[in-house]
N, C-alpha and C positions, 0 to 999 in steps of 0.2 A: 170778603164782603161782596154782596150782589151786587152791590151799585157800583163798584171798583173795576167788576169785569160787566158791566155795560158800559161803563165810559171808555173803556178800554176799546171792547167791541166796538164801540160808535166810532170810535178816532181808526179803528182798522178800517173800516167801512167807509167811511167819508175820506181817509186820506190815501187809500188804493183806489179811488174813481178817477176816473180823466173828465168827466164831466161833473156839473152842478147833481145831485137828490132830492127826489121829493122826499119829506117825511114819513108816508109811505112807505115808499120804497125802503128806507132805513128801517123803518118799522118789521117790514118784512123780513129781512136779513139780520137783524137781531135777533128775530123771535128764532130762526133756526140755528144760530149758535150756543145762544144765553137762555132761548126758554122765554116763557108767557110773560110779556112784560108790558104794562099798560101802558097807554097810548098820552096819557097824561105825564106817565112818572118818564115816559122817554121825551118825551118836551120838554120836562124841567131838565132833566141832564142837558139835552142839547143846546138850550140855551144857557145853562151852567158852564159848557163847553166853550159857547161862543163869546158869553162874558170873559172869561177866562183868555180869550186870546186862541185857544186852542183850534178852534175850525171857526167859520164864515158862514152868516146864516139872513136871510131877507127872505120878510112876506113879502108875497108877489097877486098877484091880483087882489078885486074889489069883492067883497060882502064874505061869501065864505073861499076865499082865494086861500090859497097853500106857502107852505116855508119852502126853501129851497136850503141844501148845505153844500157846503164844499170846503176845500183845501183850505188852512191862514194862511197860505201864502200865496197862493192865486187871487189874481185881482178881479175885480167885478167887470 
């Protein structure tokens, strides 16, 4: 199933950084493993993810400010 190998992709991707990602960013390195994947439907995983426990995730700036993701086990 597609969505099984982009949560999969997103947990390799956020959890081989040493830094915080924008979404963006993740956006980008998705699309070149997993192929065209909308920008909406990788927000819902990512926050499915983050509910889940799985990775760490905070909006960060004011009006149209950006998500950032990282590691569940690195601290803020």
């Amino acid at each position: 199933m597609k969505e099984d190998d982009l949560s999969r992709q997103i947990l390799k991707i956020v959890n081989s950084s040493n830094a915080p990602l924008e979404t963006k960013e993740v956006h980008e390195k998705v699309r070149i493993d997993v192929g065209e994947v909308s920008r909406s439907k990788l927000m819902y995983r990512l926050n499915n993810l983050r509910a889940e426990g799985e990775i760490r995730g905070k909006y960060v700036g004011s009006g149209k400010g950006v998500w950032i993701w990282w590691k569940s086990e690195v601290s803020e």
